[in-house]
N, C-alpha and C positions, 0 to 999 in steps of 0.2 A: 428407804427401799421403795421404788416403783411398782405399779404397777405390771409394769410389763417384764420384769425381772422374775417374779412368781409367775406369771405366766407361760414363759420359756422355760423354766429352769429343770423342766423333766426331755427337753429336748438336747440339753449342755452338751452331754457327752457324743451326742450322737454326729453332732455339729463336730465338736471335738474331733472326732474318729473320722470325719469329712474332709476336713483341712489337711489332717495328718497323712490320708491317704492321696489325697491331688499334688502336697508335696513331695511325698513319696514317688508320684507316678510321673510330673514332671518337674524334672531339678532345675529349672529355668525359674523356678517361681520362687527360692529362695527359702534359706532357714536360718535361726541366731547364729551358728558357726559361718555364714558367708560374708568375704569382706566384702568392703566394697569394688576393689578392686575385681575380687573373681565373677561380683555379680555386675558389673560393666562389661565384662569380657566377654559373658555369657549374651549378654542382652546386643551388642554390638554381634559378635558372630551370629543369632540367630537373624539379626536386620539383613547384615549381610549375603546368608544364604538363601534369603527371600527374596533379596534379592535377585540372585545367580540364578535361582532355579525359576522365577517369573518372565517368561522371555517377552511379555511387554515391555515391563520396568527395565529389563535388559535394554530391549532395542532401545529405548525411550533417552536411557542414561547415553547410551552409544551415540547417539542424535547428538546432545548436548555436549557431549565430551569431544567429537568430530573426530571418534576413532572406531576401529573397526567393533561390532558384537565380538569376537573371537580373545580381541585386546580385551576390553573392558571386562569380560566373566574373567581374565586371566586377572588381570587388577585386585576386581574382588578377592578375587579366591589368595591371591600372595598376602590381602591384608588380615585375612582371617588367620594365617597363623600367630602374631601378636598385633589385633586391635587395637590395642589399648597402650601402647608401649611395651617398654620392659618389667617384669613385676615391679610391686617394691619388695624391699631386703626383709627379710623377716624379724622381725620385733624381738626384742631381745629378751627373757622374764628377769624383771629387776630383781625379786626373791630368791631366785638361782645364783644372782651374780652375787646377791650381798651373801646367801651360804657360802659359793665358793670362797669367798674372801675372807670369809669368819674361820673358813678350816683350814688356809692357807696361814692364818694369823696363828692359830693353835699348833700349826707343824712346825713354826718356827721356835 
């Protein structure tokens, strides 16, 4: 055991209570329930509408793309509905499949 771990150790909780309220307050920052998938989707749409809503970065992107400002926010904005593709399928619980199978086996 460190030094420095006795010396923190009456701040833990307070730290503690810090993280859990900044994840609370913004869901952009992730929690053990987030996959990967929802936390790409989140991180892409918020790029996205920083982008939309910054009319440098707009005109900027509009320049390079040699289309109008008007097109381009329109762009953005159609890919914010799915970023990141289609989900994926939802995971199946092996434990559920092997009961179902075990009761199916007893009803017979």
């Amino acid at each position: 055991v460190g030094p420095l771990q006795h010396r923190y150790a009456p701040h833990r909780p307070s730290l503690i209570a810090q993280i859990e309220h900044l994840i609370t307050r913004y869901p952009g920052t992730g929690n053990v329930d987030v996959t990967k998938y929802e936390w790409a989707t989140s991180h892409y749409r918020d790029t996205l509408s920083t982008m939309v809503t910054h009319y440098d970065v707009l005109s900027g992107m509009a320049v390079i793309e040699n289309e109008s400002i008007a097109r381009t926010r329109l762009k953005l904005l159609e890919k914010m509905r799915q970023p990141c593709g289609k989900p994926p399928a939802p995971e199946e619980d092996e434990d559920a499949n092997e009961m179902a199978a075990v009761k199916e086996e007893r009803a017979e």
